[in-house]
C-alpha positions as CSV (number, residue, x, y, z in Angstrom):
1,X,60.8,-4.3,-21.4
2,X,57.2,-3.9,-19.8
3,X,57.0,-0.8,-17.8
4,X,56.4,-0.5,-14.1
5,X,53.1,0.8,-14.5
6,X,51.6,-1.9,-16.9
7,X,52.4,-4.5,-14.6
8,X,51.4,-2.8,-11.5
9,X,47.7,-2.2,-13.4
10,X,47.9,-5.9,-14.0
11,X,48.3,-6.3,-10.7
12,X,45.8,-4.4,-9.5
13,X,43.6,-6.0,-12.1
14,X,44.1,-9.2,-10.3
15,X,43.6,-8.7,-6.7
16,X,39.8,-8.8,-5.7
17,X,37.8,-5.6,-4.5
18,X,35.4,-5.0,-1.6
19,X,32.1,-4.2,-3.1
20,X,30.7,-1.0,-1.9
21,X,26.6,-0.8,-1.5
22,X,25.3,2.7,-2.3
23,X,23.1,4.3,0.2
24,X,19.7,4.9,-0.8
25,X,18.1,7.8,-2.3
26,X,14.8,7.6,-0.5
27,X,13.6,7.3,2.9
28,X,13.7,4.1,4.4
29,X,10.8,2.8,5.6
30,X,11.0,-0.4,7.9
31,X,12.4,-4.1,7.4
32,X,11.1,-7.7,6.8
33,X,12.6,-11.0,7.5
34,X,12.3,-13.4,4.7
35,X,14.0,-16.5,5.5
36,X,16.7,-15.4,8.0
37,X,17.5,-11.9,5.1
38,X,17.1,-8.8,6.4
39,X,15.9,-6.5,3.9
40,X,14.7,-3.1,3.3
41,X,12.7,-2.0,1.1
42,X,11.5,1.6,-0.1
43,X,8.0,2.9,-1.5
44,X,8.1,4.0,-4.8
45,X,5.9,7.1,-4.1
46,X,8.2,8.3,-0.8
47,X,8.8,11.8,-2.0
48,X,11.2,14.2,-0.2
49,X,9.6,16.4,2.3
50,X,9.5,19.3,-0.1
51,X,7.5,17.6,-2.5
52,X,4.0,16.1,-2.5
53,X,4.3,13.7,0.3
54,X,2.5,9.8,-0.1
55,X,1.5,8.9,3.8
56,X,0.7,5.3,4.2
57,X,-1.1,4.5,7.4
58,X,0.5,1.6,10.0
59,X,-1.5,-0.8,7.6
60,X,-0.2,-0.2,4.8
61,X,3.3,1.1,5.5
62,X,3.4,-2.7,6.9
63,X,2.4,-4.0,3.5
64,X,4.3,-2.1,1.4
65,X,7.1,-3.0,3.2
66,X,6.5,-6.7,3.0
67,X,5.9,-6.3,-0.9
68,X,9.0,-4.4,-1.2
69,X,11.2,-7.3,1.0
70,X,10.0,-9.6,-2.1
71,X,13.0,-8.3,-4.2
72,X,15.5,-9.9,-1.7
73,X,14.1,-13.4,-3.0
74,X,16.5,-15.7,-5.0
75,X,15.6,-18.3,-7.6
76,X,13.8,-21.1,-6.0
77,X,12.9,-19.2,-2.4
78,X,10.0,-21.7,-2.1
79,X,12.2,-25.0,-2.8
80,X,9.8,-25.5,-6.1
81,X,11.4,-23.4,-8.7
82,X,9.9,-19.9,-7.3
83,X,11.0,-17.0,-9.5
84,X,11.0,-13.5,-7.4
85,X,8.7,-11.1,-8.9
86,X,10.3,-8.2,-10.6
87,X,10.6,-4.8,-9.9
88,X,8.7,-3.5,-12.3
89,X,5.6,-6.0,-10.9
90,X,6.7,-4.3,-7.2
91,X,6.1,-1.4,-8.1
92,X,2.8,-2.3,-9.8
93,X,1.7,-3.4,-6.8
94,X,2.3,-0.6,-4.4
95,X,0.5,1.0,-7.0
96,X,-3.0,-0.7,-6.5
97,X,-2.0,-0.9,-2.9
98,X,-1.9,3.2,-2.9
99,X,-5.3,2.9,-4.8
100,X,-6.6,-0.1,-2.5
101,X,-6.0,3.0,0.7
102,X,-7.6,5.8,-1.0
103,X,-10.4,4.1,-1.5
104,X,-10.4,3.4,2.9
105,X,-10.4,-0.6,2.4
106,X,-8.6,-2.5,5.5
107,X,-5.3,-3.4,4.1
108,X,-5.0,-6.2,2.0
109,X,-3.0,-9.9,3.1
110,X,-0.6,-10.4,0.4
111,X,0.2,-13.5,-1.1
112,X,3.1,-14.3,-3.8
113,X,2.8,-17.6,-6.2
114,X,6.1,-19.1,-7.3
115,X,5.3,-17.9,-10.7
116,X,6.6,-14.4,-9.5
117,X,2.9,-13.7,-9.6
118,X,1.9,-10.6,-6.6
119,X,-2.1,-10.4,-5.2
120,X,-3.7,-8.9,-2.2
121,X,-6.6,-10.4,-0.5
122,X,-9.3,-9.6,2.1
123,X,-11.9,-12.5,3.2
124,X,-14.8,-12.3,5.8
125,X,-16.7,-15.5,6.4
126,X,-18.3,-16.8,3.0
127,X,-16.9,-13.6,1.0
128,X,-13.5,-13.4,-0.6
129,X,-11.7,-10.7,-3.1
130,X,-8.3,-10.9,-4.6
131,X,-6.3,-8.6,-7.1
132,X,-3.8,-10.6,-8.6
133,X,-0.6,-9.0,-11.4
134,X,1.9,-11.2,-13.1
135,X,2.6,-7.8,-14.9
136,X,3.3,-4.6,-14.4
137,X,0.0,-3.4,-16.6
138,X,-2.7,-5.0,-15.5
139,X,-4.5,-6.7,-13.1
140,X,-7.5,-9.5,-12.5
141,X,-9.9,-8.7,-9.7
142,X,-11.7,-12.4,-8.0
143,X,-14.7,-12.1,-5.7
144,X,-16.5,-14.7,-4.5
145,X,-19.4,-14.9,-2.1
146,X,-21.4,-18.4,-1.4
147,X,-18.8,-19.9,-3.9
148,X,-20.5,-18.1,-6.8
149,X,-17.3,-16.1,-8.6
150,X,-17.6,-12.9,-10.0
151,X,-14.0,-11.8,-12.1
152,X,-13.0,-8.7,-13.9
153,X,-9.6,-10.0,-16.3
154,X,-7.2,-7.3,-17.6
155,X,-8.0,-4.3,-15.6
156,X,-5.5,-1.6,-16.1
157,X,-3.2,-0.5,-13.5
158,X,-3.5,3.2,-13.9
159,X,-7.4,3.5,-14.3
160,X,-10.0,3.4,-11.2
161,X,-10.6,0.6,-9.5
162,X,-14.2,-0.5,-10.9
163,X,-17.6,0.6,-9.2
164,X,-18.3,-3.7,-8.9
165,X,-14.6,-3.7,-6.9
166,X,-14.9,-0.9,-4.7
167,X,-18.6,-2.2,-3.8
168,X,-17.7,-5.6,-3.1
169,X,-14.5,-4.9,-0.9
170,X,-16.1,-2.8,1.0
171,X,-18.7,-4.9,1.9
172,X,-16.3,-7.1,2.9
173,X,-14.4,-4.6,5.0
174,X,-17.5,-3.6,6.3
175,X,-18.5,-7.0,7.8
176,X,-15.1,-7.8,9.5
């Protein structure tokens, strides 16, 4: 004889649940559309108001927030295969992206390859200058002015942006 509380586990066992979404931890910061989703997305570096506080100005709150609305992307987002970038790589990202403001440079466009691969990039007439990551380590910094490249491979996330970098996006932020 099976007892009424074995089969009524069973039971339970069988009958679907509503999922419950938890309720974030951090401040929210703003939403994105990304084909017809709306997501929100959270800074990494939001601290509560007790703590050492990360302010973003409207520039870069924006772009954070866009980077951030990448994790809502599903397996073949661009209708070629595109892989999202992970969260891990996000958070790389806003990393360079709190470097990219201390340093006063116009935020960045951002661009995503359907490799999963992040960059930011800032342009002015016949001057260009990426920073790409396709991991959460390092990054490769592009300029190019009158098609004549210059490229620093492997930089490391956590150290100062170069002397060469800083220099050359700020003459391009300079000009626009």
């Amino acid at each position: 004889m099976i007892s009424a509380t074995v089969i009524s586990t069973a039971i339970a066992l069988t009958i679907p649940t509503t999922q419950i979404n938890t309720i974030p931890t951090f401040p929210q910061i703003g939403s994105e559309q990304i084909k017809g989703i709306n997501t929100s997305f959270n800074p990494i570096y939001s601290f509560s108001k007790s703590e050492n506080q990360v302010i973003y100005n409207n520039e870069y709150q924006t772009a954070i927030s866009t980077l951030y609305s990448y994790l809502s992307l599903q397996y073949d987002w661009d209708g070629y295969g595109g892989q999202a970038p992970t969260f891990d790589l996000i958070n790389a990202g806003e990393k360079l992206l709190l470097q990219c403001q201390s340093y006063a440079f116009k935020a960045p466009k951002l661009m995503l390859s359907g490799s999963g691969e992040i960059g930011f990039y800032w342009e002015n007439g016949n001057e260009y200058a990426e920073i790409t990551c396709d991991n959460s380590e390092s990054y490769t910094f592009v300029y190019m002015k009158d098609n004549i490249p210059f490229i620093e491979e492997d930089k490391a996330i956590h150290d100062a942006f170069s002397s060469n970098l800083t220099r050359r996006i700020s003459n391009i932020n300079r000009n626009v």
